[in-house]
MITORSE-684263 format. One record per residue (C-alpha): x, y, z; residue in three letters; residue number from 0. Coordinates in steps of 0.05 Angstrom, whole numbers, plus 5000, padded with zeros to 4 digits. Example, Ala and Ser with C-alpha at 12.3 -4.5 7.8 and 13.67 -1.06 7.14 Angstrom:
BEGIN
+------+------+------+------+------+
|   c1 |   c2 |   c3 | gufi | bavo |
+------+------+------+------+------+
| 5246 | 4910 | 5156 |  ALA |    0 |
| 5273 | 4979 | 5143 |  SER |    1 |
+------+------+------+------+------+
# end
This chain:
BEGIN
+------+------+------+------+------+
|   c1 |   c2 |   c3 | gufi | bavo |
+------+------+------+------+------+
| 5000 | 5000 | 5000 |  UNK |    0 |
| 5019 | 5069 | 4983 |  UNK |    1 |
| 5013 | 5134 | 5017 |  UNK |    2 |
| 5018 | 5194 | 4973 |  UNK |    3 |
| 5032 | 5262 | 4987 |  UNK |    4 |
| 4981 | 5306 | 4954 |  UNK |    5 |
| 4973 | 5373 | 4960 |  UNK |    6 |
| 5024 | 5429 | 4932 |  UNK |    7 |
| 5054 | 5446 | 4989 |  UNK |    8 |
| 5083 | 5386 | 4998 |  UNK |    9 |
| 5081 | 5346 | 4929 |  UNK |   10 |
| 5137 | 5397 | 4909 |  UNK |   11 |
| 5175 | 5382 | 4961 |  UNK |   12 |
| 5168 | 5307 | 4978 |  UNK |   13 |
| 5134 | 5272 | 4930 |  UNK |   14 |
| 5102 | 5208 | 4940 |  UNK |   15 |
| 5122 | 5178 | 5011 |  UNK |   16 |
| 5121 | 5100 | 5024 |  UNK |   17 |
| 5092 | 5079 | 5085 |  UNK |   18 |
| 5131 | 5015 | 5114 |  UNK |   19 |
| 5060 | 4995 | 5140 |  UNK |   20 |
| 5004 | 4951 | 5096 |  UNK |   21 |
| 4963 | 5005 | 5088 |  UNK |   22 |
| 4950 | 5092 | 5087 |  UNK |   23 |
| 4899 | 5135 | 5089 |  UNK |   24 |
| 4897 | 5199 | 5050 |  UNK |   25 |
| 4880 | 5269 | 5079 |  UNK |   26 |
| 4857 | 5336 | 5047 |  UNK |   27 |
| 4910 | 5394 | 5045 |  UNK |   28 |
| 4976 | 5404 | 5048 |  UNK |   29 |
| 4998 | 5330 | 5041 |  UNK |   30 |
| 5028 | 5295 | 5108 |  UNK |   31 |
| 5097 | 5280 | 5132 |  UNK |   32 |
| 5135 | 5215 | 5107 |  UNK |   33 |
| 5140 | 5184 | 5171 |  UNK |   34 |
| 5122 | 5103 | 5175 |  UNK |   35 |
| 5146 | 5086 | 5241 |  UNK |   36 |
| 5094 | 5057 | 5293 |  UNK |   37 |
| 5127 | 5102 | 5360 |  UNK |   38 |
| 5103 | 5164 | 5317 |  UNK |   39 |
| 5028 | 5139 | 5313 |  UNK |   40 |
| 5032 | 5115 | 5387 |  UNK |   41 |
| 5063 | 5185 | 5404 |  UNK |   42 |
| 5002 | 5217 | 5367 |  UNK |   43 |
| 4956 | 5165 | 5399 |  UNK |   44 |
| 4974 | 5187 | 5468 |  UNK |   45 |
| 4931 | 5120 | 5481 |  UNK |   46 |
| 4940 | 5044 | 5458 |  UNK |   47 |
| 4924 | 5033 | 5384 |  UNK |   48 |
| 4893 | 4967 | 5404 |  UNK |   49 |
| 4474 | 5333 | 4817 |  UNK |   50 |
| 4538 | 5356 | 4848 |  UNK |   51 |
| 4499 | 5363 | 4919 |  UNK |   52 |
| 4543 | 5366 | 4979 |  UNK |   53 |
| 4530 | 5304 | 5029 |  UNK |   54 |
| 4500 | 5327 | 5088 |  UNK |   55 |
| 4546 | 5344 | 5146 |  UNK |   56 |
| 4588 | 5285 | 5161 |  UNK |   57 |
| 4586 | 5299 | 5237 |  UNK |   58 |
| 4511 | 5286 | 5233 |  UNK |   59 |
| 4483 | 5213 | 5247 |  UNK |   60 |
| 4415 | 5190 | 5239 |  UNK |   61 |
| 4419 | 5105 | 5247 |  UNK |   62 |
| 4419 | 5117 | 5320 |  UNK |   63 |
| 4491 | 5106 | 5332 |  UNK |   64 |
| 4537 | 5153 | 5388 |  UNK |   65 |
| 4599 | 5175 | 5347 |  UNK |   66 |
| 4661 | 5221 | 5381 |  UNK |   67 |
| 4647 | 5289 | 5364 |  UNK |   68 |
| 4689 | 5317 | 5306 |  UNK |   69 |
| 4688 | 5393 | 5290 |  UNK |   70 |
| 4727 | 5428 | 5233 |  UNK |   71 |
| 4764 | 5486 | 5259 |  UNK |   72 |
| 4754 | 5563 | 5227 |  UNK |   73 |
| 4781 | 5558 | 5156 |  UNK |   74 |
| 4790 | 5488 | 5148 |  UNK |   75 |
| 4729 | 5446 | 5118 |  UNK |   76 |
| 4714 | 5390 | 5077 |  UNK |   77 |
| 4656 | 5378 | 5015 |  UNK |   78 |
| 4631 | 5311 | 4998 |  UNK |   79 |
| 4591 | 5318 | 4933 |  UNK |   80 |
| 4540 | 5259 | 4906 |  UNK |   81 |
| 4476 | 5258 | 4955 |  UNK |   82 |
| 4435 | 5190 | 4971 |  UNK |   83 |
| 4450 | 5134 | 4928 |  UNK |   84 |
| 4391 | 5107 | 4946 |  UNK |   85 |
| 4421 | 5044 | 4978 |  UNK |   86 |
| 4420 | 5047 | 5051 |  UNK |   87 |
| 4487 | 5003 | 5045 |  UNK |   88 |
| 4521 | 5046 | 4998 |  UNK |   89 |
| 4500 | 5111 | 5035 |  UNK |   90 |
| 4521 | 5076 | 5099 |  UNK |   91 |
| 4594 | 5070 | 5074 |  UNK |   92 |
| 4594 | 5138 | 5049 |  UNK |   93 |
| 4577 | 5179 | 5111 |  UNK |   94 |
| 4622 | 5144 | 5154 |  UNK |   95 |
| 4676 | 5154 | 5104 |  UNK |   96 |
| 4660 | 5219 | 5103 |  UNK |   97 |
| 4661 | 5223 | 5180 |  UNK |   98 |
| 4731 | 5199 | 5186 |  UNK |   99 |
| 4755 | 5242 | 5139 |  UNK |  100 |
| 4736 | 5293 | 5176 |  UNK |  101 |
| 4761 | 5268 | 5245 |  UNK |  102 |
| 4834 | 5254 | 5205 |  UNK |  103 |
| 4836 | 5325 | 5186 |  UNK |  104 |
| 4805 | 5353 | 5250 |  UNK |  105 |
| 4869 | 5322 | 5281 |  UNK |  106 |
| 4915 | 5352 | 5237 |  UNK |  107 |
| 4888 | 5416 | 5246 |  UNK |  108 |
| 4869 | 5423 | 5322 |  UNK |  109 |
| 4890 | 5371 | 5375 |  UNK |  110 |
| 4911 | 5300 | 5345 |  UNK |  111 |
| 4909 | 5268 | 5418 |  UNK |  112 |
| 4840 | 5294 | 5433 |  UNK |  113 |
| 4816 | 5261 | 5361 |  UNK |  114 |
| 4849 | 5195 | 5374 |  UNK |  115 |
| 4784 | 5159 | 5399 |  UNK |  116 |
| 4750 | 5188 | 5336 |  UNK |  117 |
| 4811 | 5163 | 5303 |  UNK |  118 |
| 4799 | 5091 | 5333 |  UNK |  119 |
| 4731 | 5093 | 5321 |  UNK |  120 |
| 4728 | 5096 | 5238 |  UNK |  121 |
| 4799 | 5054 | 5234 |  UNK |  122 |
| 4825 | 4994 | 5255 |  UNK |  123 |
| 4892 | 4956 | 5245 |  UNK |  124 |
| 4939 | 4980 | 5187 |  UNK |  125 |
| 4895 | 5030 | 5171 |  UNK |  126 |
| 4895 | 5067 | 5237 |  UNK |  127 |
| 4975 | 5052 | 5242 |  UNK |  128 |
| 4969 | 5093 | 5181 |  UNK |  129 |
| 4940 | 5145 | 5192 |  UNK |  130 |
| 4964 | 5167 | 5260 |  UNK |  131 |
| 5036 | 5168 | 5226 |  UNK |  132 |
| 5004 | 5204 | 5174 |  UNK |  133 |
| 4978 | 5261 | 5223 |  UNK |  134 |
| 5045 | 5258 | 5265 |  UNK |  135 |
| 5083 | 5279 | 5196 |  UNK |  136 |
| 5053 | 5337 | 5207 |  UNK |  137 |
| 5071 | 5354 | 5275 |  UNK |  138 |
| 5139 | 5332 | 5273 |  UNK |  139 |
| 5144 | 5389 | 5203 |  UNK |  140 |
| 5109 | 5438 | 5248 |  UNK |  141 |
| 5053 | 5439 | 5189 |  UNK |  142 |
| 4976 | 5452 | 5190 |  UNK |  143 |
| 4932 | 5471 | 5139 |  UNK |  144 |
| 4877 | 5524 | 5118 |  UNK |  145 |
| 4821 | 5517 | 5066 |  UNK |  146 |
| 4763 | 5477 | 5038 |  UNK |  147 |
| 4782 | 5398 | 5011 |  UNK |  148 |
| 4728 | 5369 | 4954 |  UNK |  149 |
| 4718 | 5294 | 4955 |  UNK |  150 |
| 4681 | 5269 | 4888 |  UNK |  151 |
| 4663 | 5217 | 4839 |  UNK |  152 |
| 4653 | 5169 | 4899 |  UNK |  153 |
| 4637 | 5098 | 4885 |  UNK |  154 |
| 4618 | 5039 | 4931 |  UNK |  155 |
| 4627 | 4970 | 4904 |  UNK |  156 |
| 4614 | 4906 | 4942 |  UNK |  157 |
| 4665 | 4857 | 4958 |  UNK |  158 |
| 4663 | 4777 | 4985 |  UNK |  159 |
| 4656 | 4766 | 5052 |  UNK |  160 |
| 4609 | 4835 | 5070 |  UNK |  161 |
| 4662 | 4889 | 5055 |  UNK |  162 |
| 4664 | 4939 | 5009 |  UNK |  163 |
| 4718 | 4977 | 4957 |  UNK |  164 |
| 4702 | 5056 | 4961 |  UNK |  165 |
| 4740 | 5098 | 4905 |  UNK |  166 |
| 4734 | 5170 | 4908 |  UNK |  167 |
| 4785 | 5232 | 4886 |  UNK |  168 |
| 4806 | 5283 | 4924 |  UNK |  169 |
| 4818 | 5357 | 4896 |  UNK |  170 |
| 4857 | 5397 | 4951 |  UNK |  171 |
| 4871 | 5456 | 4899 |  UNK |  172 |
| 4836 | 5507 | 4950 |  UNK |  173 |
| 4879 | 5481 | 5014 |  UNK |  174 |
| 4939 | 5516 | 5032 |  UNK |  175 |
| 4991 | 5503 | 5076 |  UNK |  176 |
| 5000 | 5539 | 5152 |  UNK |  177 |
| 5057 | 5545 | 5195 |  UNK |  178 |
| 5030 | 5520 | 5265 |  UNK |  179 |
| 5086 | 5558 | 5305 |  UNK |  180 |
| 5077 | 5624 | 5264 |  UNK |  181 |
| 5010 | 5619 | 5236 |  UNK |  182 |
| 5025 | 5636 | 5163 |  UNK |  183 |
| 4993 | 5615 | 5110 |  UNK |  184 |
| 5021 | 5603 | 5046 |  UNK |  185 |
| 4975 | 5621 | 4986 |  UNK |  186 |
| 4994 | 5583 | 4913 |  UNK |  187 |
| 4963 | 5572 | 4855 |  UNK |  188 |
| 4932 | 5504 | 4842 |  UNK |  189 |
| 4970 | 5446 | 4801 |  UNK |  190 |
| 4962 | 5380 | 4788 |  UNK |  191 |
| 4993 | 5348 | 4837 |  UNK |  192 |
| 4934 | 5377 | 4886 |  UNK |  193 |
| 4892 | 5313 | 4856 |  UNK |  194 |
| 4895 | 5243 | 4889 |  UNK |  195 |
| 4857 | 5185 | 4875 |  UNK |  196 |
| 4840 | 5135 | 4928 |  UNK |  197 |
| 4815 | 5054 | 4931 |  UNK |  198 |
| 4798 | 5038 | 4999 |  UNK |  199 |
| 4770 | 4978 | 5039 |  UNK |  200 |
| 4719 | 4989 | 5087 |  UNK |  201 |
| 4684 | 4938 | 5132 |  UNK |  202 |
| 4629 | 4942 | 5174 |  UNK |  203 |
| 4638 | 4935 | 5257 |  UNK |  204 |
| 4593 | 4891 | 5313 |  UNK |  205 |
| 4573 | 4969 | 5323 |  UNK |  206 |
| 4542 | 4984 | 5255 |  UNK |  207 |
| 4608 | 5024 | 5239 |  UNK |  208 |
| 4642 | 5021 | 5173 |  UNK |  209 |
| 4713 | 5015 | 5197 |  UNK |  210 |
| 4769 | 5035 | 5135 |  UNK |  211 |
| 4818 | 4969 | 5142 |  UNK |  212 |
| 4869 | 5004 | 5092 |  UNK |  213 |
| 4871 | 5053 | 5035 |  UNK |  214 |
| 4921 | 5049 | 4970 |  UNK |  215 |
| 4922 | 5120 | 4946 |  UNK |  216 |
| 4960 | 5154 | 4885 |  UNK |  217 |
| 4967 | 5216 | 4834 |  UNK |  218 |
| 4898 | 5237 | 4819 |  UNK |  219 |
| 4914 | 5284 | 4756 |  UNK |  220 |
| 4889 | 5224 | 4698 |  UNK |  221 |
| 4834 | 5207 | 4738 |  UNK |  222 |
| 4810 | 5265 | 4779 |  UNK |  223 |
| 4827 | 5325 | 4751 |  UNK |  224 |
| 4784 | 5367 | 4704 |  UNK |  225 |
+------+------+------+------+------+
# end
């Protein structure tokens, strides 16, 4: 599995970044460190790891279920376009994809250890490994990030044994990097390289949560972009 840097700010610096663990998840803006080593998630964890219609808000639930809170800082949000599929399955997957994203960036941007049992709650295994590395890259590079991320083209596609493959792209042109000492933002014109393209397994919890087991990500420009 793959983890790729994908915003400007750090595609023209880094590039694409292997993770040493099976699996990454991909956040909006600014791209993430290259870190892959398990102390840095457990040092993030502060815990054991044991119609283009915007979705509707992915903090919002309405099967009944408690979720962590997650809220977006000033500056910093995320749109999910594609409304109800019209499966209950398929919209399912969606909104708790969409809620994770959110709780991934919400630690980036405000307080990763506060966001961990969020963190827990829509990953397990490599996937969480993953993606508390991913967050710590951007701590350790004294990074943050400012503006809105779109998530499109989003596709759920059944798989044996009751998961499910969820494809989507990611267009982080309107993100820009923030010093988190300083508070600067960095302003840049859109490229390319701000487009990912993600395939990612997600399966569904004794809790009615789908859980994202691991994510292969990559250069969005052929597929996303346009």
């Amino acid at each position: 599995m793959q983890h790729t840097s994908h915003s400007r700010s750090v595609r023209r610096g880094a590039g694409a970044a292997s993770l040493a663990v099976a699996a990454a998840l991909l956040l909006s803006a600014c791209g993430g460190g290259d870190s892959s080593s398990s102390d840095k998630a457990d040092k993030v964890a502060g815990a054991d790891t044991g119609t283009k219609a915007a979705a509707p808000s992915a903090s919002a639930s309405g099967d009944g279920i408690k979720r962590p809170k997650v809220v977006l800082p000033k500056g910093v949000s995320n749109v999910f376009e594609g409304g109800k599929t019209g499966d209950p399955k398929q919209d399912a997957v969606l909104a708790d994809n969409a809620r994770n994203l959110d709780a991934i960036n919400a630690a980036i941007t405000t307080d990763a250890k506060k966001l961990t049992p969020a963190l827990q709650f829509y990953n397990k295994g490599d996937a969480l490994t993953a993606a508390l590395a991913f967050i710590q890259g951007f701590y350790d590079d004294g990074r943050s990030y400012v503006g809105t991320t779109r998530y499109y083209n989003r596709k759920v596609t059944p798989l044996k044994g009751g998961a499910v493959a969820l494809t989507y792209c990611q267009d982080a042109t309107k993100t820009y990097p923030k010093d988190r000492k300083t508070g600067k933002v960095t302003h840049s014109p859109g490229s390319a390289d701000d487009y990912a393209f993600f395939n990612e397994r997600l399966e569904k919890n004794d809790k009615g949560i789908w859980q994202s087991t691991s994510v292969i990500s990559g250069a969005g420009a052929d597929k996303c972009a346009g």
